[in-house]
N, C-alpha and C positions, 0 to 999 in steps of 0.2 A: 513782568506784568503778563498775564493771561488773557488771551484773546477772548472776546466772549460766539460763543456759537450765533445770535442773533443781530442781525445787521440795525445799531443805532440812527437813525434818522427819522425822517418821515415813517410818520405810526400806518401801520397794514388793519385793517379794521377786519379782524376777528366776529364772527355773532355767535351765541350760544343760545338753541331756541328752548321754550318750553312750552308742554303740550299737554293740559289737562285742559277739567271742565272749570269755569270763572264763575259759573253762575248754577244758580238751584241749588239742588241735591249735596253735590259737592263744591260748594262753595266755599269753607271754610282749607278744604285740603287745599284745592288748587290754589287759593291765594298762599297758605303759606310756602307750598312746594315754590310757586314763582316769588314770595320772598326772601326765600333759601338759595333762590339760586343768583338772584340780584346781592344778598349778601356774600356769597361767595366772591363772586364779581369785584367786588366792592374792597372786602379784603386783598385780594391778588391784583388789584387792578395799577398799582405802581410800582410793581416789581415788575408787569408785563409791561407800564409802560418805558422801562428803561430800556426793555429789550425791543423796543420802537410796535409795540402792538398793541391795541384800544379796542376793547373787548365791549359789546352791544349786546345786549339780551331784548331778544325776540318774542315775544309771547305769543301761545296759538292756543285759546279755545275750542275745545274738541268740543263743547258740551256735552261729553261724556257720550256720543254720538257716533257711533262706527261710522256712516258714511261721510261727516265731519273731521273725523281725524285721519280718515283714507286720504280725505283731501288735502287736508295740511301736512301729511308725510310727504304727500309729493310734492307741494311746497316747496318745503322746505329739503328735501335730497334736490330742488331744482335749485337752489340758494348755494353758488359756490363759497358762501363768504359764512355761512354755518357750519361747524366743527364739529357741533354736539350739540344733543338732545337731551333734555330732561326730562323724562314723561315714558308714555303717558301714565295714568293715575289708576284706571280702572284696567281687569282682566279683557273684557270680553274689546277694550278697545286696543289693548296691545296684543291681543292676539293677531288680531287685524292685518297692524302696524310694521307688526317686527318684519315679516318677509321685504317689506320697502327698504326698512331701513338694510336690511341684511344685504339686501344686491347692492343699493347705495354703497354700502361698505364694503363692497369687494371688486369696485370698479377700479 
């Protein structure tokens, strides 16, 4: 029998965020991007829990809004219990973005 790499017991609560606009303009993307990502979720979600981890999806409306989404990057790189990002949606708000997420991910 083969040992598994992940420690079975008590689940370690995982969150995966997502980071567009919910509303207006872009209303129809952002809902499905955060439906897509709750279906992911959803699929994988009891093969992670064997491996003792319960996966939460976060939602963060940018409103398509640079200084909205500056502040939910930091948010969320402040969120040790976030892994991953899905987002954001629009250019001018990931251009923003990315330098946060960048140093976050090289801490």
């Amino acid at each position: 029998m083969r040992a598994s790499h992940f420690a079975v017991g008590p689940s370690r609560l995982i969150r995966v965020a997502t980071q567009s606009p919910f509303s207006e303009r872009y209303l129809a993307e952002g809902q499905a991007l955060m439906l897509a990502v709750r279906l992911a979720v959803d699929e994988l979600g009891g093969a992670l829990r064997k491996h003792g981890l319960a996966v939460e999806v976060v939602n963060y409306d940018d409103r398509a809004s640079v200084e909205q989404a500056v502040s939910d990057a930091r948010s969320i790189v402040a969120d040790a219990d976030i892994v991953a990002v899905v987002g954001p949606l629009t250019s001018d708000v990931a251009l923003e973005v990315a330098p946060i997420y960048r140093d976050a991910g090289s801490r």
